[in-house]
C-alpha positions in Angstrom: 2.3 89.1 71.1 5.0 87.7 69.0 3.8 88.1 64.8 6.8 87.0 63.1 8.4 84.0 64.8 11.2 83.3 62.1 12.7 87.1 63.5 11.2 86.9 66.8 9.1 90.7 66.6 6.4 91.6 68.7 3.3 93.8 67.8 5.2 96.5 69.8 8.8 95.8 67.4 6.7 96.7 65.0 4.5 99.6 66.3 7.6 101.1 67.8 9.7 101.0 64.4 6.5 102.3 62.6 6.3 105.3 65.1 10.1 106.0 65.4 11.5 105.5 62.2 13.2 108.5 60.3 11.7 107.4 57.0 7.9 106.4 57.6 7.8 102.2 56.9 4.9 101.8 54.9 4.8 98.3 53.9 6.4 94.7 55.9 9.6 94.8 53.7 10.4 98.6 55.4 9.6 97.0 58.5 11.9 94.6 58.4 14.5 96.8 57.6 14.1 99.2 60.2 14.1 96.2 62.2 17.6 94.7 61.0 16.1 91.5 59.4 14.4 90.4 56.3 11.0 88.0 55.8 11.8 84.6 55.7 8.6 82.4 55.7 6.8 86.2 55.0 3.6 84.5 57.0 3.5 87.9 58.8 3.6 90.1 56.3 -0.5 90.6 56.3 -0.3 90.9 60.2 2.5 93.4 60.2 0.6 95.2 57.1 -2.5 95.5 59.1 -0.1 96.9 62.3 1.1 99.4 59.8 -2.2 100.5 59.0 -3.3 101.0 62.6 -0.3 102.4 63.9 -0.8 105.4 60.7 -4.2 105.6 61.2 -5.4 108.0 57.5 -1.5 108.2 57.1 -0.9 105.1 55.7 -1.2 105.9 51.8 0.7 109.3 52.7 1.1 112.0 55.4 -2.3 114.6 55.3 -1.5 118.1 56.0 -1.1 118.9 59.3 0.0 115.7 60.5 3.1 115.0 62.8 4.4 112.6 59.9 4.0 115.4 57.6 5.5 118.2 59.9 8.8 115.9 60.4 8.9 115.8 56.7 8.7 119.0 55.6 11.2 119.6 58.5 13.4 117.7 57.4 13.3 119.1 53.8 13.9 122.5 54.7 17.0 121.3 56.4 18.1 119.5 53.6 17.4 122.6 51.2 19.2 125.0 53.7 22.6 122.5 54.3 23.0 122.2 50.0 
């Protein structure tokens, strides 16, 4: 289903930049970045909010512990504190 005609993004453009993204988008304006575009008419916005929000499930406001969002980071930390 197409929820942002101005850019042309599916439900699934958006689920699969909320699942894949390096930096977890938590908001429409992330989206549209991990997307290469920006809002134009921003009639989408509450639909791409309310993907967000399934897509995270209880990780929307920020990762719990044990979750695969909050593994990745922590990951990712430790590699940034081990390369400086």
């Amino acid at each position: 289903m197409i929820v942002c005609s101005c850019n042309v993004l599916s439900d699934q453009d958006v689920r699969h930049a909320v699942n894949t993204a390096d930096e977890l988008p938590r908001n429409a304006k992330q989206v549209y970045g991990c997307l290469g575009c920006s809002a134009e008419c921003g009639r989408c916005a509450r639909t791409i909010t309310t993907i967000i929000e399934q897509a995270l499930g209880p990780c929307v406001d920020g990762c719990l512990a044990g979750c695969r969002h909050a593994e990745a980071a922590s990951d990712n930390d430790a590699f940034a504190f081990a390369a400086a």
